[in-house]
C-alpha atoms as one frame of an Amber mdcrd trajectory, in Angstrom:
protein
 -18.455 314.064 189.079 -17.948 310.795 190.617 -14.368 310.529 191.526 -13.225
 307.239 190.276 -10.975 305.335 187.876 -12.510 302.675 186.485 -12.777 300.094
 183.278 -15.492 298.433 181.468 -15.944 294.630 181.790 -16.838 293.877 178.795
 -18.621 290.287 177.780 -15.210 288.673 177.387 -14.086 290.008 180.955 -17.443
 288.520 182.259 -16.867 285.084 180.297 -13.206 284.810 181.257 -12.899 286.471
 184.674 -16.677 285.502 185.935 -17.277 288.692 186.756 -20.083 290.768 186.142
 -20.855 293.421 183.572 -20.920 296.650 184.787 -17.663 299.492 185.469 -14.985
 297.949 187.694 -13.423 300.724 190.223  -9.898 300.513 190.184  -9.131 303.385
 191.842 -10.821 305.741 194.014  -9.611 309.468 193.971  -8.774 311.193 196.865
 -10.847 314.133 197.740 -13.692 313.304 194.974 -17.502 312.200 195.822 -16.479
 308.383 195.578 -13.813 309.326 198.903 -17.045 310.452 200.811 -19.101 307.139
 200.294 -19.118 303.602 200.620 -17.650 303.023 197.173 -14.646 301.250 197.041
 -11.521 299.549 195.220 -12.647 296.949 193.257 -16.614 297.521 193.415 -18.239
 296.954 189.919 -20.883 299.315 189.381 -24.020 297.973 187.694 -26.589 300.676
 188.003 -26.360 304.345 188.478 -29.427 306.044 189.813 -31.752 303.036 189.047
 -30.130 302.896 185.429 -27.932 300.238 183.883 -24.430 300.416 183.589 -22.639
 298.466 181.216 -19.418 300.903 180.139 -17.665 303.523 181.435 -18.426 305.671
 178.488 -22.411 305.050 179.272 -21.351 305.939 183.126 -20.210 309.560 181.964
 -23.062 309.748 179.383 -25.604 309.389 182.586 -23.257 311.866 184.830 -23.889
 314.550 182.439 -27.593 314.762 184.005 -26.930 315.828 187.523 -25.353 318.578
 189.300 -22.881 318.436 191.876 -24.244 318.087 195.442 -26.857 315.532 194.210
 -27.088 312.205 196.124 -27.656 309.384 193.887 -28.077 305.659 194.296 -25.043
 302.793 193.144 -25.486 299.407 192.531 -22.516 297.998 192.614 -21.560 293.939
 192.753 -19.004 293.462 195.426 -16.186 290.975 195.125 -16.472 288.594 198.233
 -14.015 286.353 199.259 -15.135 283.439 198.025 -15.151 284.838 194.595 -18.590
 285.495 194.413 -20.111 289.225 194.328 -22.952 289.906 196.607 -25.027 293.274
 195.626 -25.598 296.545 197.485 -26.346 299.777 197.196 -24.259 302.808 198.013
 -25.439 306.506 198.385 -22.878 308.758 196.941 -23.277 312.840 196.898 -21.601
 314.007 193.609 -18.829 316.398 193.678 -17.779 319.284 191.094 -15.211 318.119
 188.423 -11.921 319.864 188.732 -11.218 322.229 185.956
């Protein structure tokens, strides 16, 4: 469980918005793994333990493979203020899913 809202930017997002392909982060909950790490508001994540991201329905597919309390790598493209997006990579320790 990763503890975030977030949207796919799909090729017309990327063509009309310039931003990159990935899942944007709209919102981070409180209390879930993404709270606990350098993840934030606005982040598009483009690679998930080493492994491209390009939805969020291909983000959930790859969170089915690890267990809470596992620290993965996130690439994620962050917005700058000139409008560009400069990569990094956060660490982020996966929580449990509330049932």
């Amino acid at each position: 469980y990763l503890g975030i809202q977030g949207l796919t930017v799909d090729d017309s997002m990327v063509k009309q918005q310039d931003m990159p392909a990935g899942v944007f982060v709209y919102g981070i909950i409180d209390g879930g793994a993404a709270a606990n790490s350098d993840l934030r508001k606005r982040d598009i994540i483009v690679k998930f333990d080493g492994q491209s991201v390009k939805s969020m329905a291909a983000l959930q597919d790859l969170l089915k493979y690890y267990k809470a309390g596992e620290t993965v790598d996130v690439t994620v493209q962050v917005p700058e203020k000139n409008g560009e997006y400069k990569e990094q990579t956060v660490q982020v320790t996966l929580g449990e899913a509330a049932k």
